[in-house]
VOGU-3710 file (C-alpha; in Angstrom, 3 decimals, decimal comma):
1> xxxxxxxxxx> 124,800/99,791/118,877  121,537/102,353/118,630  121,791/105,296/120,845  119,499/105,409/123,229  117,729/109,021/122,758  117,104/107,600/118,828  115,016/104,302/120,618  113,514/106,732/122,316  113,052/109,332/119,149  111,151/106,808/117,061
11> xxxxxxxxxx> 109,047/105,463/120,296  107,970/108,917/120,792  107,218/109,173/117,065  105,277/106,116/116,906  102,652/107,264/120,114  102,504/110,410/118,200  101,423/108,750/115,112  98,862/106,698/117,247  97,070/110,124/118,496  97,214/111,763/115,143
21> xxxxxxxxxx> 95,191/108,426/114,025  92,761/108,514/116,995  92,416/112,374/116,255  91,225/111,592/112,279  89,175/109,103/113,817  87,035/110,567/115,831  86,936/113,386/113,446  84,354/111,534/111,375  82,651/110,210/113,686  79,463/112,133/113,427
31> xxxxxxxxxx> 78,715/113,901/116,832  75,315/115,101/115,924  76,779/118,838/114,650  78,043/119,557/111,418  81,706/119,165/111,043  83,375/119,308/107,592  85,559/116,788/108,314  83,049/114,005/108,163  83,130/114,553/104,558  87,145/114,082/104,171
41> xxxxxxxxxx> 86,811/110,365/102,876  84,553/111,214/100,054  85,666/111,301/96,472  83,806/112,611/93,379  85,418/111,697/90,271  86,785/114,904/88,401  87,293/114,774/84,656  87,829/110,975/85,445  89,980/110,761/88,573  88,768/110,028/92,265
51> xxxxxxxxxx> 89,642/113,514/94,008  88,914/114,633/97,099  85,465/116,351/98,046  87,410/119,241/99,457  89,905/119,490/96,289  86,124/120,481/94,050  84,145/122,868/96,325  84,224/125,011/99,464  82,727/123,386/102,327  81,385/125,247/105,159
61> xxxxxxxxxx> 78,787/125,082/108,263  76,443/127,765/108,064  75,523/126,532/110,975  75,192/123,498/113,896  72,916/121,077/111,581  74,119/122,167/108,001  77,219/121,636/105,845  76,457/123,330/102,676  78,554/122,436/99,654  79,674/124,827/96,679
71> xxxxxxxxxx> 81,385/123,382/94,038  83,620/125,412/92,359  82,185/124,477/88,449  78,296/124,128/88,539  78,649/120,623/86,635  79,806/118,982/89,301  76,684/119,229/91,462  74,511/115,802/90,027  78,671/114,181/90,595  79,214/115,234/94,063
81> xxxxxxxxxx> 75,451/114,477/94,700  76,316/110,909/93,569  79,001/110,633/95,221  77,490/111,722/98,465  74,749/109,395/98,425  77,602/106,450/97,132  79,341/106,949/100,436  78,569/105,866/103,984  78,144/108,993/105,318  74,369/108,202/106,091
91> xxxxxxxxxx> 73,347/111,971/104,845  70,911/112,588/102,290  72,155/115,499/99,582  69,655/118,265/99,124  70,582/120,115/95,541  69,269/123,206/94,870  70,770/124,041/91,472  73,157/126,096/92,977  75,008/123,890/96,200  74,094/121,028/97,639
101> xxxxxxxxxx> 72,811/120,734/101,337  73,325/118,156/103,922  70,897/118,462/107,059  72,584/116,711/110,241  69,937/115,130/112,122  69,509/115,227/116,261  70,981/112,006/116,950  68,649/109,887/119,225  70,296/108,555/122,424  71,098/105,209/121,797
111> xxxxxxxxxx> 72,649/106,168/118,575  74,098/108,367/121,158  75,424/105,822/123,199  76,253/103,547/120,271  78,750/106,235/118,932  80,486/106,921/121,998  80,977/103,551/122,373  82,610/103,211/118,877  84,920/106,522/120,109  85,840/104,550/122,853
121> xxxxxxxxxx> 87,183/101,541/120,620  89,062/103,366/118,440  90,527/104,886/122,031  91,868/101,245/123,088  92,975/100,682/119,739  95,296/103,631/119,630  96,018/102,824/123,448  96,942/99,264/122,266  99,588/101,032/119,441  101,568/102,975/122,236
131> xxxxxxxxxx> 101,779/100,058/124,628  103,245/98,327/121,716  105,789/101,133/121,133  106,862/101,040/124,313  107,116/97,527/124,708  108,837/97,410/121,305  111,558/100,387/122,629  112,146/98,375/126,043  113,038/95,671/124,216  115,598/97,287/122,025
141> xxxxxxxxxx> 117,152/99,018/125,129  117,499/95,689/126,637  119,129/94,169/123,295  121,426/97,034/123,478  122,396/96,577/127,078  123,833/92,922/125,395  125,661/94,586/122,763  127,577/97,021/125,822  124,872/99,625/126,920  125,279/100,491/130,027
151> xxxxxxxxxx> 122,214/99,326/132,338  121,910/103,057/134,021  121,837/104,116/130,678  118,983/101,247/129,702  116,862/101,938/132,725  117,181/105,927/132,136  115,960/105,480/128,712  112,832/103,294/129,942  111,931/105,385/132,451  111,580/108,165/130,064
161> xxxxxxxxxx> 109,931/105,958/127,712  107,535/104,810/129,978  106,742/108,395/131,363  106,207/109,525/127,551  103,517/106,282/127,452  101,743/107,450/130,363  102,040/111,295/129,097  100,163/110,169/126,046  97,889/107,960/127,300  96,491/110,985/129,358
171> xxxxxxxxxx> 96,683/112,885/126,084  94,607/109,450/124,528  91,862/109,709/127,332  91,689/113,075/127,580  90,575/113,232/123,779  88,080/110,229/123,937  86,633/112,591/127,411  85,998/115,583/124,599  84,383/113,824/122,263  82,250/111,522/124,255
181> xxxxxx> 81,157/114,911/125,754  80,244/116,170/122,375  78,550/113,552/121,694  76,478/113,013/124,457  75,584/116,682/124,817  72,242/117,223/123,048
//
């Protein structure tokens, strides 16, 4: 028989893991500021391996509309240019012989309202992953209440699963509220 604190343990774990998701998500979505991050799922290949942007060159934001890119050995510009212009980022590289340059452009406001809307997806989707944990833990507790659990013990343990739910839910929303602001802010 599981112990009803572990159901509960790897329910918890499992809405956790669906708000770390939703975080990386909306992380490159591109807001219409320049956030290094948009740049995590680009790989330049280095002395013949895909590696990481970030694992080649520093990476900053000089300022709201620029990421500027140094890599770290000046042969790598023309491959991390590549690369850039290989991915889906929808930036254009500038190189100037000495770092490359990505301009962020004012978004326009249906792109706007077409982004938000994609942040709101990915929302329900990780909304969707902790309503399955938690339907997933009630059912264990009430397999476990077969196999000699208790049923004050069962409906303890989904009560506190379903208040972690609607904890993280709130967490869920209140992260899709911050970036829809961002977004829509011009």
């Amino acid at each position: 028989m599981l112990d009803p604190k572990q159901i509960q343990s790897d329910a918890s774990d499992s809405m956790e893991a669906a708000v770390m998701y939703l975080d990386d998500a909306l992380a490159h979505i591109r807001a219409g500021k320049a956030n290094a991050r948009i740049l995590d799922p680009v790989k330049v290949d280095y002395y013949g391996s895909l590696t990481p942007l970030a694992n080649v060159s520093t990476i900053t934001t000089p300022d709201a509309r620029t990421i500027q890119i140094q890599p770290w050995e000046k042969n790598m510009l023309s491959v991390i240019e590549r690369a850039l212009i290989n991915s889906n980022i929808g930036l254009a590289p500038n190189n100037n012989g000495e770092c490359i340059r990505l301009i962020i452009p004012p978004l326009t406001e249906e792109r706007r309202r077409e982004l938000a809307k994609q942040c709101k997806g990915e929302a329900e989707n990780a909304k969707v992953s902790i309503r399955n944990a938690r339907r997933d833990a009630i059912e264990l507790l009430k397999k476990q209440v077969k196999e000699g659990l208790p049923e004050d013990a069962e409906k303890d343990a989904e009560s506190e699963v379903q208040k972690l739910h609607d904890k993280i839910i709130a967490r869920i929303d209140d992260i899709y509220a911050k970036k829809e602001k961002e977004i829509m802010t011009v």
